[in-house]
C-alpha positions as CSV (number, residue, x, y, z in Angstrom):
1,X,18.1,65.9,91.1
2,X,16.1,63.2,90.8
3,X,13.4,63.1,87.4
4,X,10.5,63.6,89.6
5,X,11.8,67.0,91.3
6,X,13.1,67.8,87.5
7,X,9.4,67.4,85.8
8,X,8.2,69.4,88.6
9,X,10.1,72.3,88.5
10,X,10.1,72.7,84.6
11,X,7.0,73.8,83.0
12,X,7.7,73.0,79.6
13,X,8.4,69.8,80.4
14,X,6.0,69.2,83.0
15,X,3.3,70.5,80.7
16,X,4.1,67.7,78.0
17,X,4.6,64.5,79.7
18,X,2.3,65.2,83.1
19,X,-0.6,66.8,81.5
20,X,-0.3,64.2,77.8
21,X,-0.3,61.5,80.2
22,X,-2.7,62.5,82.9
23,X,-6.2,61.1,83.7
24,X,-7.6,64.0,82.1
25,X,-6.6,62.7,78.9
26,X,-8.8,59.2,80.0
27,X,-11.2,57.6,77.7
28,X,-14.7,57.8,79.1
29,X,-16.4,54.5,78.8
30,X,-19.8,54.5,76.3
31,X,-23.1,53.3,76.1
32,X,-22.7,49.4,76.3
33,X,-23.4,48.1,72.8
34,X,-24.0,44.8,71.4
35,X,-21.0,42.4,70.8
36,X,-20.6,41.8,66.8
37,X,-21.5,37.5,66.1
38,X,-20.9,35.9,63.1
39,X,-19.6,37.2,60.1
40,X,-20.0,40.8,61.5
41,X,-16.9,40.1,63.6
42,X,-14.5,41.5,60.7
43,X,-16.8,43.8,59.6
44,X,-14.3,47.0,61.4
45,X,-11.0,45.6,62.4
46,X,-8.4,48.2,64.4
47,X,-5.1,47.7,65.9
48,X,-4.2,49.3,69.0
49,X,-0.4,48.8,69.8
50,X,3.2,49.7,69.7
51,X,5.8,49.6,67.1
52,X,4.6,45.8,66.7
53,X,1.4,46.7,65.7
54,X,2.5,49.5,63.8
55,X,5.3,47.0,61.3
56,X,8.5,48.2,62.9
57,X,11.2,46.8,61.1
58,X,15.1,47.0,61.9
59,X,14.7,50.1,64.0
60,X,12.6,52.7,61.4
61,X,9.2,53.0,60.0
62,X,8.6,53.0,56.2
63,X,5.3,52.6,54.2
64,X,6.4,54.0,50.8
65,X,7.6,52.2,48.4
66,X,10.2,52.7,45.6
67,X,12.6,55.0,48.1
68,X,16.0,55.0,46.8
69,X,18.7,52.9,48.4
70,X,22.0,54.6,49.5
71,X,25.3,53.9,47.7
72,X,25.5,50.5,46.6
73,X,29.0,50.3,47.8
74,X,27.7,50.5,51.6
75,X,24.8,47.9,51.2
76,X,24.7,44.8,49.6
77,X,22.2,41.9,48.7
78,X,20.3,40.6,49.4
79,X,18.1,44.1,49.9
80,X,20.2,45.4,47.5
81,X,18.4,42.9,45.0
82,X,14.8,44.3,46.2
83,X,16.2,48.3,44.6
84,X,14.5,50.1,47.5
85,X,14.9,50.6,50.7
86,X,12.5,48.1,51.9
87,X,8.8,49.4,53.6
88,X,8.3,48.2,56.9
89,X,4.4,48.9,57.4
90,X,2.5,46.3,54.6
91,X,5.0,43.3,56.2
92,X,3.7,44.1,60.0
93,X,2.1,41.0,61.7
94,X,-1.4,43.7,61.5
95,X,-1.5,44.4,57.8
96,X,-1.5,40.4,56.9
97,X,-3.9,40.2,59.8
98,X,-5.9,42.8,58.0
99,X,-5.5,41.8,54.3
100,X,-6.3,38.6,55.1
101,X,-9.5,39.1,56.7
102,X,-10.6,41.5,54.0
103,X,-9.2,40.2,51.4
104,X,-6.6,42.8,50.0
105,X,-3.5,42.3,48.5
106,X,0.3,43.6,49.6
107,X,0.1,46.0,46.8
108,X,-3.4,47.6,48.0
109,X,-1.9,47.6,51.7
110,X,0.9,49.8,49.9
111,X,-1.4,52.3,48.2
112,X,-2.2,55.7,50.0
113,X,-5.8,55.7,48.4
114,X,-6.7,51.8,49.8
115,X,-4.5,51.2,52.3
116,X,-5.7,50.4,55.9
117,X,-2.6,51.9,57.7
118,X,-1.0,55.5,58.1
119,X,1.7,54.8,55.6
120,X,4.9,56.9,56.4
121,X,6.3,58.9,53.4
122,X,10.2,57.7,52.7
123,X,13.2,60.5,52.1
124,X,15.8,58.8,49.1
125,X,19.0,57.1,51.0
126,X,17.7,57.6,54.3
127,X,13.9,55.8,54.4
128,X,11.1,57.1,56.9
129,X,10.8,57.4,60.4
130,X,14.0,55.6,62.7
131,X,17.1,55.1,61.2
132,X,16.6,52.2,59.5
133,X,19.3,49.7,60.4
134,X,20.0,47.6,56.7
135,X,23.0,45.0,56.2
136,X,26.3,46.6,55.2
137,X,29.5,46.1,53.3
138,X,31.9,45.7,56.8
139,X,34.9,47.7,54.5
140,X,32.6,50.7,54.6
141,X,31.2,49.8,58.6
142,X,34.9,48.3,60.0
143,X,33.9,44.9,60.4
144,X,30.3,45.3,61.9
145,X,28.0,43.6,59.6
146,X,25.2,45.7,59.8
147,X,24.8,49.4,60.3
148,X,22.3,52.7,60.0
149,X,21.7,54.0,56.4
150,X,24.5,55.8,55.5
151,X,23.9,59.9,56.2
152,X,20.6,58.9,57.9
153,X,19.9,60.7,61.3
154,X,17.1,60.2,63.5
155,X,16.8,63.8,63.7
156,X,16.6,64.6,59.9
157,X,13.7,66.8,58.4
158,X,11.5,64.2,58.1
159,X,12.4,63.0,62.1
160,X,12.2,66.6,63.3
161,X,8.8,67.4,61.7
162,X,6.8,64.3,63.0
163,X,6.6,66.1,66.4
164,X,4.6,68.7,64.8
165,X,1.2,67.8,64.0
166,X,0.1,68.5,60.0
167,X,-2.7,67.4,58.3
168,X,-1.9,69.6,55.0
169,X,-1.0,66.9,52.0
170,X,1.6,69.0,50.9
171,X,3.6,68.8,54.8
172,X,2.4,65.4,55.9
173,X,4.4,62.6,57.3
174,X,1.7,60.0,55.5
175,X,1.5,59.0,52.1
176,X,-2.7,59.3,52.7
177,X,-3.3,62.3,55.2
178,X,-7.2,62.1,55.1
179,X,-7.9,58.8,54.6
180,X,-9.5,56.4,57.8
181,X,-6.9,54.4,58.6
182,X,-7.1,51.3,62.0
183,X,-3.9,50.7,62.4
184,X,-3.6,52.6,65.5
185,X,0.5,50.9,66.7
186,X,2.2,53.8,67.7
187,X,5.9,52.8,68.2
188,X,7.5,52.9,71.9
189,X,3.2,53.4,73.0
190,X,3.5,52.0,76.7
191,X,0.5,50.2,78.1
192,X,-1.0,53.3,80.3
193,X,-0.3,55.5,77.3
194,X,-2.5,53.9,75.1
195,X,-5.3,55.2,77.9
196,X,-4.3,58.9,78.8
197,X,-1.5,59.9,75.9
198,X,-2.8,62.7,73.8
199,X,-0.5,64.4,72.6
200,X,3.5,64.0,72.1
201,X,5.3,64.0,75.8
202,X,8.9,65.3,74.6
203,X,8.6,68.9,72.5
204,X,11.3,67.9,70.0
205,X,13.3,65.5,68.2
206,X,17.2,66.5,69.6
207,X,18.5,66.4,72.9
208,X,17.2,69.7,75.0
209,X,20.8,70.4,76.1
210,X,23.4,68.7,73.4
211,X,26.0,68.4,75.6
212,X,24.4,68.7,78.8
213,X,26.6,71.0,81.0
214,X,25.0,69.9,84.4
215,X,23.8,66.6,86.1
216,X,20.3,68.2,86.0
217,X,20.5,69.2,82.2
218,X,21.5,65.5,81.4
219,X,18.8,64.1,83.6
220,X,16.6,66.3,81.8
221,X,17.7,64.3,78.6
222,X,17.2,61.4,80.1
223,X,13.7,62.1,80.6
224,X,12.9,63.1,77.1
225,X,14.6,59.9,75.7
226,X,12.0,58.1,77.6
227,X,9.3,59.8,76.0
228,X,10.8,60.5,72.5
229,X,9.5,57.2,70.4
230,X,5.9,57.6,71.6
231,X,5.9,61.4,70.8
232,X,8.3,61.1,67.7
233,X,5.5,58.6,66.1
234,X,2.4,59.9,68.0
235,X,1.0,62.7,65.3
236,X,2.0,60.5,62.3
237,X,-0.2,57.8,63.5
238,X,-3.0,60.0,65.3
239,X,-3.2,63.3,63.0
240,X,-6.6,62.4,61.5
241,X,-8.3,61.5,65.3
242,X,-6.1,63.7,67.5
243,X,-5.3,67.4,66.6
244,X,-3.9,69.9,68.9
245,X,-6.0,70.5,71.6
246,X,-8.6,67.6,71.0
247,X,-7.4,65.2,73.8
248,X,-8.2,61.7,72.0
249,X,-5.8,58.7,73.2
250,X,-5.5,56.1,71.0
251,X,-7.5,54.0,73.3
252,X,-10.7,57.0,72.2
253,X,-9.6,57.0,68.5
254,X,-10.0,53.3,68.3
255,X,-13.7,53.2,69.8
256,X,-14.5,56.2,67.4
257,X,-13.9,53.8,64.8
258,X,-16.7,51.7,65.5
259,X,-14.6,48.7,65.6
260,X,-16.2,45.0,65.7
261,X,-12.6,43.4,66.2
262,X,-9.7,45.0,68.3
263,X,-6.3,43.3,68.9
264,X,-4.2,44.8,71.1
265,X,-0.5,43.9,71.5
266,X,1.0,46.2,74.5
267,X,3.6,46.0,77.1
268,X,6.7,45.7,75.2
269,X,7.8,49.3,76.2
270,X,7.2,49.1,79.2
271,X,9.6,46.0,79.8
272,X,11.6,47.6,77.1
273,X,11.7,50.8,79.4
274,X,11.9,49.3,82.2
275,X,15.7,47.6,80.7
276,X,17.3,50.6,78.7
277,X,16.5,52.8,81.9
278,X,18.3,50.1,84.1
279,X,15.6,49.6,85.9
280,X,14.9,53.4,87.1
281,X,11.7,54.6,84.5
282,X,9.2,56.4,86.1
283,X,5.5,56.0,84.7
284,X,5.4,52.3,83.6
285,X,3.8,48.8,84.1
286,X,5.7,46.5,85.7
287,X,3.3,44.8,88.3
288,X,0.7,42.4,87.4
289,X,-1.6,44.3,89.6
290,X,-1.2,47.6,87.0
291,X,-0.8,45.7,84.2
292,X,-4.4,43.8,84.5
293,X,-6.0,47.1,85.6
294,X,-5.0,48.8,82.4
295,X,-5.4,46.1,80.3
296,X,-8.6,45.3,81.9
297,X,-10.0,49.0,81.2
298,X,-8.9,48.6,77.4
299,X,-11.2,45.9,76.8
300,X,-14.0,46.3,78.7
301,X,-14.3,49.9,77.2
302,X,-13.5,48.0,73.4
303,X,-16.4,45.7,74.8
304,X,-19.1,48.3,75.6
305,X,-18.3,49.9,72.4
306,X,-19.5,47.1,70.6
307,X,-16.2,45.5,69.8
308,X,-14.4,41.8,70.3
309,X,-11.0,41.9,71.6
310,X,-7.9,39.9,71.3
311,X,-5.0,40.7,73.7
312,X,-1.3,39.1,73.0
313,X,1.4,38.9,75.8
314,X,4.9,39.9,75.4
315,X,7.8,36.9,74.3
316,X,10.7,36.5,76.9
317,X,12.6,40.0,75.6
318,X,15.8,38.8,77.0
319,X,15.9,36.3,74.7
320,X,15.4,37.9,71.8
321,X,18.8,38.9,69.2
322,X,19.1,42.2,70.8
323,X,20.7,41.3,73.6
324,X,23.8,38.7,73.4
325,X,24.2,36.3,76.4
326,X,28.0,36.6,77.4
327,X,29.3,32.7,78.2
328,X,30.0,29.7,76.3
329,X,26.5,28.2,75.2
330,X,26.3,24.9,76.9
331,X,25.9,23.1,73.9
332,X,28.4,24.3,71.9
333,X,29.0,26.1,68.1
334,X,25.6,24.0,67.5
335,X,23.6,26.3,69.8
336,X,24.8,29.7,67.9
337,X,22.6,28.3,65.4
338,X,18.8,29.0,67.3
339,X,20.2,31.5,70.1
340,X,21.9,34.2,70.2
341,X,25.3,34.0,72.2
342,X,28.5,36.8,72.3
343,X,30.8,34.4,70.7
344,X,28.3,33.1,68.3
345,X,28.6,36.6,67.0
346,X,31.7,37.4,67.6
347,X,32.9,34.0,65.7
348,X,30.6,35.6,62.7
349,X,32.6,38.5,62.2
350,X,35.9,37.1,62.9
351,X,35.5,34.4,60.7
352,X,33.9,36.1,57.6
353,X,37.4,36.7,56.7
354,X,38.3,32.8,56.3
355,X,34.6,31.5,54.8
356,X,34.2,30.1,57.9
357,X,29.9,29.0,59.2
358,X,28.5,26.9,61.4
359,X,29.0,23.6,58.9
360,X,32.8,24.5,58.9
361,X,33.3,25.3,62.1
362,X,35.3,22.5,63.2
363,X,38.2,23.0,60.6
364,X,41.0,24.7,60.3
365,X,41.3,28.2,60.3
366,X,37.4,27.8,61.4
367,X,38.0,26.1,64.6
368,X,41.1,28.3,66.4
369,X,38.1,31.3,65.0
370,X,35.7,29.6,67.7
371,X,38.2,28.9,70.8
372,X,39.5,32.7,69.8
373,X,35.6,33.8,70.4
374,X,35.1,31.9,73.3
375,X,38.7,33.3,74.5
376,X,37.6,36.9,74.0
377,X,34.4,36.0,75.7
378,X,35.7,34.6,79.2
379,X,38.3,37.9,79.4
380,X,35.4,40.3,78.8
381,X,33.8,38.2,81.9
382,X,37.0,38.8,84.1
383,X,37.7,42.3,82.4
384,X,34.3,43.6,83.6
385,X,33.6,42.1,87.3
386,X,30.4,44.5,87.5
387,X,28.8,42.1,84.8
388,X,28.5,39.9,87.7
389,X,27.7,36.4,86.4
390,X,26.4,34.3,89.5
391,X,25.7,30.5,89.2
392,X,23.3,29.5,85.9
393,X,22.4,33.0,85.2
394,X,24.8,35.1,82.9
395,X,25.1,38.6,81.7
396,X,24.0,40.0,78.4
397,X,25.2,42.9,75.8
398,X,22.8,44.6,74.0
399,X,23.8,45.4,70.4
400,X,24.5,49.2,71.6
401,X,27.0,47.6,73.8
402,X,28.4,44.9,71.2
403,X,29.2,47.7,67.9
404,X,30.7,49.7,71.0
405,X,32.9,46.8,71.6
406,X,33.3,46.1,67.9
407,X,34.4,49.6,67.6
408,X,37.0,49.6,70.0
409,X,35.2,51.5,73.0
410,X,35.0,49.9,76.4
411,X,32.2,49.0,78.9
412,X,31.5,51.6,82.2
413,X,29.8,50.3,85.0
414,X,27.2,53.1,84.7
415,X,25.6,51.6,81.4
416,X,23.7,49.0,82.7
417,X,20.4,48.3,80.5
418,X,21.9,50.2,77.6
419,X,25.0,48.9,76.7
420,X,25.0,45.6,78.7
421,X,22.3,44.0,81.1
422,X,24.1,42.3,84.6
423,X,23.4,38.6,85.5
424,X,21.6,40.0,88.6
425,X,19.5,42.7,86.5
426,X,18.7,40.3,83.9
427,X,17.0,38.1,86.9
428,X,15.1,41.2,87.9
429,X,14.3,41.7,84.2
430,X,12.7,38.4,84.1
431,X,10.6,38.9,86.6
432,X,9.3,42.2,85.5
433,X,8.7,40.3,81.5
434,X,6.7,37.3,83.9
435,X,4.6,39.9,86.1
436,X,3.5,41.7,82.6
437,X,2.6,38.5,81.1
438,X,0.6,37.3,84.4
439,X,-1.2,40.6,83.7
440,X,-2.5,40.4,80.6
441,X,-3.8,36.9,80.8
442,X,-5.7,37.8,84.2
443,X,-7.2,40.7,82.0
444,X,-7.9,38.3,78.9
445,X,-9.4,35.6,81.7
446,X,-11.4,38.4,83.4
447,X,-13.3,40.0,80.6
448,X,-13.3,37.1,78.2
449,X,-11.1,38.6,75.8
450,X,-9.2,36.2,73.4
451,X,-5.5,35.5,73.9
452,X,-2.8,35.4,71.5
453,X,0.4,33.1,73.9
454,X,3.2,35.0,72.4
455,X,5.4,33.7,75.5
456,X,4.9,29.8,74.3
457,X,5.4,30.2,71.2
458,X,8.9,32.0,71.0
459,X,9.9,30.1,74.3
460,X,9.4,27.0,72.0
461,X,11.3,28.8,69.4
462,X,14.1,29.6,72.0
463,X,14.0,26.6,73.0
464,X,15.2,24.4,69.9
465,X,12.3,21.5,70.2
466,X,8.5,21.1,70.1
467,X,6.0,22.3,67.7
468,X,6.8,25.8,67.3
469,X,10.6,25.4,67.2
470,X,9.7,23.0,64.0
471,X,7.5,25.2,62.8
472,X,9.9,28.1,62.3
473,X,12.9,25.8,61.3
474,X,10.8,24.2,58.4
475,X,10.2,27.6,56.2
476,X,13.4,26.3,54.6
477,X,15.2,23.5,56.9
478,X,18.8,24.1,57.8
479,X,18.9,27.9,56.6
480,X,15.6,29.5,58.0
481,X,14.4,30.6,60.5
482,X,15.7,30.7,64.3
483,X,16.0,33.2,67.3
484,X,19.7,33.6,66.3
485,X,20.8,36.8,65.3
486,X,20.9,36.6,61.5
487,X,18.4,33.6,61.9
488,X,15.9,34.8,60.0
489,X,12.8,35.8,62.5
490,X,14.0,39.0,63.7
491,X,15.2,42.3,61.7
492,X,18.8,43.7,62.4
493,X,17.7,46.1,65.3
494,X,17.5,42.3,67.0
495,X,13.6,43.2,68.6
496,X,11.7,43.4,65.6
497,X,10.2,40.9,63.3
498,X,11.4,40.3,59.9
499,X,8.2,39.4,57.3
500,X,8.7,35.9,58.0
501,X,9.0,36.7,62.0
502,X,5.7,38.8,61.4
503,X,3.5,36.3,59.2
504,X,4.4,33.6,62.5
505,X,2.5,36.0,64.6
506,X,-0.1,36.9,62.5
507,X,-1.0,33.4,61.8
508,X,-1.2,33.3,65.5
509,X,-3.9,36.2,66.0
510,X,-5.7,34.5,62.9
511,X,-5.9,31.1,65.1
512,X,-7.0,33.1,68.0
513,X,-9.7,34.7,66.3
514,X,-11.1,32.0,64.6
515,X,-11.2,29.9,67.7
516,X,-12.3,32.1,69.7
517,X,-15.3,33.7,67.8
518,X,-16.1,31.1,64.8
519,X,-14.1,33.4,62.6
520,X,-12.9,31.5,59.2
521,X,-9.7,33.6,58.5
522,X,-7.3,31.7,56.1
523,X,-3.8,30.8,57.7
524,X,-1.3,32.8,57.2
525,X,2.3,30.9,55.8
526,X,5.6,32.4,57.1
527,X,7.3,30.2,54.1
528,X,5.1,32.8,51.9
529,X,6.0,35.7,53.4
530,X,10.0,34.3,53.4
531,X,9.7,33.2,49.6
532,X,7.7,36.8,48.6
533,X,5.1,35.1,47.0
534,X,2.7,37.8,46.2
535,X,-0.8,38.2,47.4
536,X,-1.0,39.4,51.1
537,X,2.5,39.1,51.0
538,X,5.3,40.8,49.7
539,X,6.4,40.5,45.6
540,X,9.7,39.6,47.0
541,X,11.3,37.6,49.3
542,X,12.6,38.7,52.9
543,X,15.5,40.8,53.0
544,X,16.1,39.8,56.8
545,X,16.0,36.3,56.5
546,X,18.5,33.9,54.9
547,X,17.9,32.2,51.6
């Protein structure tokens, strides 16, 4: 049954993801107003986005502080050192954008009663919304190095009860329930969602059928999982603008908020979709035809509310720590340092054992680690033909895949875009992440809209040279920060960005901005938002980068 025939034939899922997403739920375009000059730019700043927008970190969503860490015996430094489970929300690239521009502290970002953002409420030992993915003692994880909060479960009560909309204090999701808040990221938000969603598209937080007992019954799961994030996240976000019945995108509550700046960061789920689906998603944009027509309806109806707009295109996702390329880099041990590569990793966890790093790895035991990694590497190649490495192009694991592997499973030739991505989908995959990116500068060109080159400047990262490479590798040379796993830019789900990963990008909409309409906004410093050094910035330094 294929998920189109499925939607069709079953109301209560067709009345949740076809009528949430239909054009029904459209923003209609107002009264053409004014463009805000000057100093009026900042006066109302919103963020329309994903999870990027919304400060995703390491695979949950936190804005409490002071939420008790789990057993110390499971995690270790250096969050360990920080005493809470660490919240996500007042590191996002948005809330320095934000606090910069208005001139608040991290601490007033953090505070229900001043803070700009929907702050999620934390549970003790288990954090917010996600399963927050925080470095672990590998006795308690079996060698992985990393791992969920111990007990945590994406469908605990504070999981299960964001799919119902509250806005009681007493039931809420948020730390501040009433309060006006702009940052409008709602995590796994595709681009077309941010138009017509309004309301949540799945109509719970567990599997419909757990275990499915029929092909149909599992494709039916499949469905939901591809709608879950967005609806999970959706009331948390919207509760104030949206209520049952109400209709209002995120697209409408962000021109109800009068704003006179808008940055909108969108089209990672819909590459992201587009990969974990293998390719099959229904519903997303992966032309550069659709993409510029959404993106393009965004802004001009940000515009004739009055609003400036900044748009930001997506990096290259393939390249970012969540997903391993399986060969031997090119360059060597030397390359594990600024990509991320299976052996790389696997050489990390085999060698923890023996002491052994990068600086060691040419002596014994260190060394006969390495050729043992790349070893392992060439037989997974020949174990698993369906990988199908052809000519320069090679095959990647996701981090599903690799703690699969790690723990013993094996690889099926049914998983790919879940567990492992194939030489000849990661082409395709390319292409899709290119036609996005075409799209969204053809919108930014069109309307006039200022651009944010996200591509450039983690390509350059990726890239070990140029300006942005030394950039990044100069918040503390030789330790921090890279596109390695580990390397200090991304959090341990290997897609999100850790504070320092999040200040680079910020500083990036700050440029933007002030070129583009004679803002003054103060740079932003990743080496600040590494070190902890108060302010906009966090009062310690970041747990997901090296020190």
């Amino acid at each position: 049954m294929k998920f189109a025939q499925i939607v069709k034939t079953l109301a209560f899922l067709s009345a949740a993801s076809l009528v949430a997403c239909s054009t029904k739920g459209g923003p209609a375009v107002p009264a053409s107003k004014s463009v805000a000059t000057g100093t009026a730019v900042t006066q109302t700043i919103v963020g329309l986005g994903d999870s990027l927008t919304a400060g995703e970190q390491s695979d949950g969503l936190l804005g409490q502080t002071g939420v008790a860490l789990p057993d110390s015996t499971t995690v270790f430094s250096p969050i360990a050192a920080i005493g809470m489970i660490p919240p996500t929300q007042e590191n996002g690239w948005f809330s320095l954008f934000y606090s910069d521009a208005k001139s608040m502290t991290w601490d007033e970002q953090a505070t229900g009663s001043t803070s700009a953002l929907p702050l999620i409420v934390g549970i003790a030992d288990q954090g917010g919304l996600g399963t927050q993915i925080l470095p672990a003692n590998t006795a308690y994880t079996g060698g992985v190095p990393f791992y969920t909060i111990p007990g945590d479960s994406s469908c605990d009560t504070l999981n299960t009860d964001a799919y119902t909309y509250s806005n009681d204090a007493s039931t809420t999701i948020r730390v501040n329930p009433t309060s006006t808040t702009y940052d409008l990221g709602i995590p796994s938000l595709t681009l077309h969602e941010a138009i017509a969603m309004y309301q949540p598209t799945s109509p719970q937080c567990s599997e419909l059928y757990n275990p499915p007992t029929s092909t149909a019954e599992a494709e039916i799961d499949a469905l939901q999982s591809l709608v879950g994030g967005e609806s999970e996240y959706f009331y948390p976000v919207m509760e104030k603008y949206s209520p049952p019945g109400s209709e209002v995108t995120p697209l409408q509550a962000a021109v109800a908020l009068h704003p006179t700046l808008t940055t909108v960061w969108l089209g990672a789920n819909d590459m992201l979709k587009y990969i974990f689906s293998g390719g099959t998603a229904p519903g997303l944009d992966t032309t550069e035809a659709l993409v510029k027509a959404d993106m393009t309806t965004i802004i001009n109806t940000l515009k004739s509310a009055g609003s400036n707009v900044i748009v930001a295109d997506l990096p290259d996702v393939i390249e970012a720590p969540q997903f391993q390329e399986v060969g031997i880099p090119p360059d060597g041990i030397a390359q594990c340092e600024i990509q991320t590569w299976l052996p790389c990793l696997i050489y990390e966890v085999a060698g923890a054992t023996y002491g052994c790093n990068y600086s060691n790895s040419g002596t014994s035991p260190c060394s006969t680690v390495w050729a043992d990694a790349e070893g392992e590497t060439e037989l997974l190649e020949s174990d698993y033909s369906f990988l199908d490495p052809s000519g320069s192009q090679n095959a990647f694991l996701t981090e599903t895949g690799l703690i699969s592997l790690l723990e013993g499973a094996t690889l099926t030739a049914s998983e790919n875009g879940t567990d492992y991505v194939t030489a000849s989908f990661a082409t395709q995959v390319q292409a899709v992440n290119t036609a996005i990116n075409d799209g969204i500068e053809a919108a930014a060109t069109a309307t006039g809209a200022a651009y944010v080159p996200v591509d450039q400047i983690f390509g350059g990262i990726y890239s070990g040279s140029g300006t942005y490479f030394d950039e990044a590798a100069s918040v503390d040379p030789g330790v921090c920060c890279t596109l390695a796993f580990g390397g200090g830019l991304v959090t341990f789900d290997g897609l999100h960005p850790s504070d320092t990963g999040y200040a680079l990008i910020a500083n990036a909409f700050v440029s933007a901005a002030n070129a583009k309409f004679g803002t003054s906004l103060t740079a932003i410093s990743p080496s600040s938002a590494w070190s902890g050094a108060g302010g906009i910035y966090a009062p310690y330094p970041d747990p997901y980068a090296p020190h």
